[in-house]
C-alpha positions as CSV (number, residue, x, y, z in Angstrom):
1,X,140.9,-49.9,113.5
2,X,141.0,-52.1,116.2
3,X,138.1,-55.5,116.0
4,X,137.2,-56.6,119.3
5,X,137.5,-60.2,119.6
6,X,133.8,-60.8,121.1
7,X,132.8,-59.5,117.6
8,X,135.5,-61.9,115.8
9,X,133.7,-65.2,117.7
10,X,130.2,-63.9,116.9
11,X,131.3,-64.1,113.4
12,X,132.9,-66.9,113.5
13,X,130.2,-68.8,115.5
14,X,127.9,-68.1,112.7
15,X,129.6,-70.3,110.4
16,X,129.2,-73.5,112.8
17,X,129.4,-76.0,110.1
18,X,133.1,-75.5,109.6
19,X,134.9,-78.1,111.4
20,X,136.8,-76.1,113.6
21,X,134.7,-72.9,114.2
22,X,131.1,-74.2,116.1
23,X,128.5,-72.7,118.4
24,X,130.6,-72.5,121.7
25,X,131.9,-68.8,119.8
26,X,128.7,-67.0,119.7
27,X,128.4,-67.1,124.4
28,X,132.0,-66.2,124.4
29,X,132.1,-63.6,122.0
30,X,128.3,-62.0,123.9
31,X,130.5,-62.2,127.2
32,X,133.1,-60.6,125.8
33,X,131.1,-57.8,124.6
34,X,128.9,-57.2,127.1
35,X,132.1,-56.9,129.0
36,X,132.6,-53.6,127.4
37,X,129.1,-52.8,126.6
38,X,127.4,-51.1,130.4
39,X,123.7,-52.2,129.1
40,X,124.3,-55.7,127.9
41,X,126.1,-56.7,131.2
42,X,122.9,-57.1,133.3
43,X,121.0,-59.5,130.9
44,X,124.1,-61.6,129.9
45,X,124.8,-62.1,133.9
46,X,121.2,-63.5,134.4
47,X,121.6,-65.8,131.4
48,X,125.4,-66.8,132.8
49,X,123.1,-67.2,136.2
50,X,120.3,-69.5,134.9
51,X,122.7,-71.4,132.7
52,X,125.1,-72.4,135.3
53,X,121.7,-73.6,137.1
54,X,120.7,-75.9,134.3
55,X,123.8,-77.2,134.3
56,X,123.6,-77.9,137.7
57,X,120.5,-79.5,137.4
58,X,121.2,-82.0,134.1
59,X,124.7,-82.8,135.7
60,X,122.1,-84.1,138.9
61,X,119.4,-85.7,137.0
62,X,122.0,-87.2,134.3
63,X,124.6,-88.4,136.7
64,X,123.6,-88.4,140.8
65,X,126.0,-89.0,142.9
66,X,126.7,-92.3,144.5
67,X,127.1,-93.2,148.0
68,X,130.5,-94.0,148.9
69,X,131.4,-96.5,151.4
């Protein structure tokens, strides 16, 4: 039997308080599966959309850019 690895980072995103296992596993491992799985790809796309535009928008409040010259 073969364990996808999406379901191996879940796992190992649930025990965050090891040093070297932490929460960056469990969005890996849902991209990873919803990679294979048809009915989670639509929601996990508009999460990947709205988090790449929070992102955008801390990196701007948190660090605008400077005029150069």
């Amino acid at each position: 039997m073969r364990i996808p690895a999406g379901i191996l980072l879940i796992l190992g995103g649930i025990f965050s308080i090891l040093p070297f296992l932490g929460l960056w596993m469990l969005p890996l491992g849902l991209l990873l599966i919803a990679y294979d799985i048809p009915f989670l790809q639509k929601p996990v796309g508009r999460f990947t959309l709205w988090a790449i535009q929070k992102w955008a928008s801390f990196r701007q409040w948190f660090f605008p850019e400077r005029p150069r010259g």
